[in-house]
N, C-alpha and C positions, 0 to 999 in steps of 0.2 A: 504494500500500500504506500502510496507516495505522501507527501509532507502536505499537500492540498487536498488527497482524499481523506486525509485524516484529519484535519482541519475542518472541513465541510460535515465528516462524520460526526464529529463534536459540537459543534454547531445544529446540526442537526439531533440530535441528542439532549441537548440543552433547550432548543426550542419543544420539543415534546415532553422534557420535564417540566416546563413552563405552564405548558397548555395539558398536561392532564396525569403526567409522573409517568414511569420509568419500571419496568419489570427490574426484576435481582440481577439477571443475567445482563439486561442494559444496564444499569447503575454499575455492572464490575467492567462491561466493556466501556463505559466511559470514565471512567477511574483508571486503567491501563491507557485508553488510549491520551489520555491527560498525561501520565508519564513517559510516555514517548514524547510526544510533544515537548514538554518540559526538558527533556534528556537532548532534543536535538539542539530548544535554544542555549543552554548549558554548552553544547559543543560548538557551537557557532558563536560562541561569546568568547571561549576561551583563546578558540582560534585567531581571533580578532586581536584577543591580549597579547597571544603567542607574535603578534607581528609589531606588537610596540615596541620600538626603541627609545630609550633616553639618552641625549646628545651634551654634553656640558659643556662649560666654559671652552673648553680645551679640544671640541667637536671630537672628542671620544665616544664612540658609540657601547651604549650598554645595554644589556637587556633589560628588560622591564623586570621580570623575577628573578 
């Protein structure tokens, strides 16, 4: 499932808990599919940090962690 399917499924998910609640077996597929979600922007965040440099006085470059 791609990052939009699963997104839309969540979405989709959350509108039908809205409008009238949620079987057990949907409440745990959208509870999983929340951490995936969560777990991809975690990776795409870190990845983002992983490309900070700090430059100083001295344009020495260093890495952020």
């Amino acid at each position: 499932m791609s990052m939009d399917e699963t997104i839309a499924r969540i979405n989709e998910l959350s509108r039908k808990q809205k409008s009238g609640g949620l079987t057990d077996s949907e409440r745990e597929e959208q509870s999983r599919l929340r951490q995936i979600y969560l777990a991809a922007i975690r990776k795409s965040f870190r990845a983002q940090l992983d490309q900070i440099e700090i430059v100083d006085d001295d344009k020495d470059k260093k890495p952020l962690h």
